[in-house]
C-alpha positions as YAML, in Angstrom:
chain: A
units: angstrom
residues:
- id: 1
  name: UNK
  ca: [-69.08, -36.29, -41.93]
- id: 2
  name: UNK
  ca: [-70.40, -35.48, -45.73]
- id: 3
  name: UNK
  ca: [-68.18, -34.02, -47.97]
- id: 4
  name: UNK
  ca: [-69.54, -30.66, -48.95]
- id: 5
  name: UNK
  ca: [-71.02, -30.34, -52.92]
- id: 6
  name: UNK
  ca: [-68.32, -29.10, -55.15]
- id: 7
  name: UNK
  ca: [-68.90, -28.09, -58.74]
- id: 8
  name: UNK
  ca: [-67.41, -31.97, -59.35]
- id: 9
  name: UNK
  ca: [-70.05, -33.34, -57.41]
- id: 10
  name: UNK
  ca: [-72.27, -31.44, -59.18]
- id: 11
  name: UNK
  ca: [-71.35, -32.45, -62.25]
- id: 12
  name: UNK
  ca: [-73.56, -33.42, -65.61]
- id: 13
  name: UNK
  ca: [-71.32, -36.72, -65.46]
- id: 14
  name: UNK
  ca: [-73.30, -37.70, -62.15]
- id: 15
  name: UNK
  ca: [-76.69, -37.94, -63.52]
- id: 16
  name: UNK
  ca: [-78.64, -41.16, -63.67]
- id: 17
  name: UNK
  ca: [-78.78, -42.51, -67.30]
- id: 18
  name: UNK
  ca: [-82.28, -41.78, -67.57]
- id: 19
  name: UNK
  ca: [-81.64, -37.90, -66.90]
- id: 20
  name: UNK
  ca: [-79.28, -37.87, -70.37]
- id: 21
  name: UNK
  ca: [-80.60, -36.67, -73.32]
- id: 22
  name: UNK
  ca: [-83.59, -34.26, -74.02]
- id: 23
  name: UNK
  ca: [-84.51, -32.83, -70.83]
- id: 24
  name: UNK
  ca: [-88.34, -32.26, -71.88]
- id: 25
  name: UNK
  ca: [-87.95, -36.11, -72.12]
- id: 26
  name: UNK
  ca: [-86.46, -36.45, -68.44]
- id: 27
  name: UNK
  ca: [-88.79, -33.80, -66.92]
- id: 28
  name: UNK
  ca: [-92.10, -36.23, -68.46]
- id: 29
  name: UNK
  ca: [-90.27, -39.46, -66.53]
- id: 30
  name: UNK
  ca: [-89.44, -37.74, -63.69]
- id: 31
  name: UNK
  ca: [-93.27, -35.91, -63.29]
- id: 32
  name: UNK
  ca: [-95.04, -39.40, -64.92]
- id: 33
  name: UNK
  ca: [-94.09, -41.25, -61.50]
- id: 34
  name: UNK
  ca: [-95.49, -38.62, -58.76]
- id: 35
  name: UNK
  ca: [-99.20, -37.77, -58.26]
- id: 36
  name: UNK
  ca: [-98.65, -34.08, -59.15]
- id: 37
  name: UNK
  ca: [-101.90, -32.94, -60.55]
- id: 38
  name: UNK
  ca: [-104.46, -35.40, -59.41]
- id: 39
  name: UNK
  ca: [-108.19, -34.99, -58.20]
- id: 40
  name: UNK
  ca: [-107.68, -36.58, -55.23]
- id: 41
  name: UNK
  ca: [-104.85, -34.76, -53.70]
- id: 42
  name: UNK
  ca: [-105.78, -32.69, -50.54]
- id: 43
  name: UNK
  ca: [-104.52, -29.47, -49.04]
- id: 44
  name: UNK
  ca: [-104.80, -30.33, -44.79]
- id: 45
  name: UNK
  ca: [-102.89, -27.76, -42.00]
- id: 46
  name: UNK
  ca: [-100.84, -29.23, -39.39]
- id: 47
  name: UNK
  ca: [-99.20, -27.09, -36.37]
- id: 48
  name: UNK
  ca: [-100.01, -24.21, -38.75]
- id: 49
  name: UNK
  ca: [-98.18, -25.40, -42.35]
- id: 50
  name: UNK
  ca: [-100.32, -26.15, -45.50]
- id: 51
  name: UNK
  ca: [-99.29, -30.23, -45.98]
- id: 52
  name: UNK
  ca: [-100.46, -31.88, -49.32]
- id: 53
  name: UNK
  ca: [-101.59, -35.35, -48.95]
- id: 54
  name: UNK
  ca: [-103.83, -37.73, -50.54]
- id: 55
  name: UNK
  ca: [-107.29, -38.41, -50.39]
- id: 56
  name: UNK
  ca: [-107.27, -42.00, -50.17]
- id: 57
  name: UNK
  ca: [-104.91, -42.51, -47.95]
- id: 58
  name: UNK
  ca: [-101.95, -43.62, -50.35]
- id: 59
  name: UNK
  ca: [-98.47, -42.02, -49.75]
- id: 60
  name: UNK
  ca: [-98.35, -38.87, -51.15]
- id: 61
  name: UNK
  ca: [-95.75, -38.44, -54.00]
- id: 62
  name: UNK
  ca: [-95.99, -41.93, -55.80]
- id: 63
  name: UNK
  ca: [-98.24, -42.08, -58.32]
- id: 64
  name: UNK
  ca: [-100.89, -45.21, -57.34]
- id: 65
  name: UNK
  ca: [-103.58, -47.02, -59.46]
- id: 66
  name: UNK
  ca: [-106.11, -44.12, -58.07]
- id: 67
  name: UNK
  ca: [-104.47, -41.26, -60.42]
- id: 68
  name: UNK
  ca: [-107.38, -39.13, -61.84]
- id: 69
  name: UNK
  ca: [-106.42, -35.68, -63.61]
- id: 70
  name: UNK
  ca: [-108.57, -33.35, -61.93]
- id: 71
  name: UNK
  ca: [-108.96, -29.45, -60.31]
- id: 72
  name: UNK
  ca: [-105.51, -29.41, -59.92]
- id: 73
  name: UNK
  ca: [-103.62, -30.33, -62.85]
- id: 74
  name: UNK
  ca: [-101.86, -27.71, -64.75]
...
């Protein structure tokens, strides 16, 4: 059974070490390693719900090799 998410649990002294600091700094790390924002990102519809995936076939959320800012950065 989990334990349920106190305010300790929750706490600023649980963050990974890259998370410390400025958080303008952690939010760049954190957005620099997905594919948010790239060209070849895709918008298909299964059983009725909008799903974003990628255009060449790489898992979606990791950014790959095949990153290109395009249409939907920003």
């Amino acid at each position: 059974m989990r334990k349920p998410k106190t305010a300790a649990y929750m706490s600023s002294a649980n963050l990974p070490q890259y998370m410390w600091g400025d958080p303008a700094y952690a939010y760049e790390r954190v957005e620099g390693a997905t594919c948010r924002g790239c060209g070849w990102i895709v918008r298909v519809h299964v059983a009725g719900q909008p799903v974003d995936s990628c255009g060449k076939g790489r898992r979606f959320g990791v950014r790959c090799r095949h990153y290109e800012e395009g249409k939907n950065a920003g």
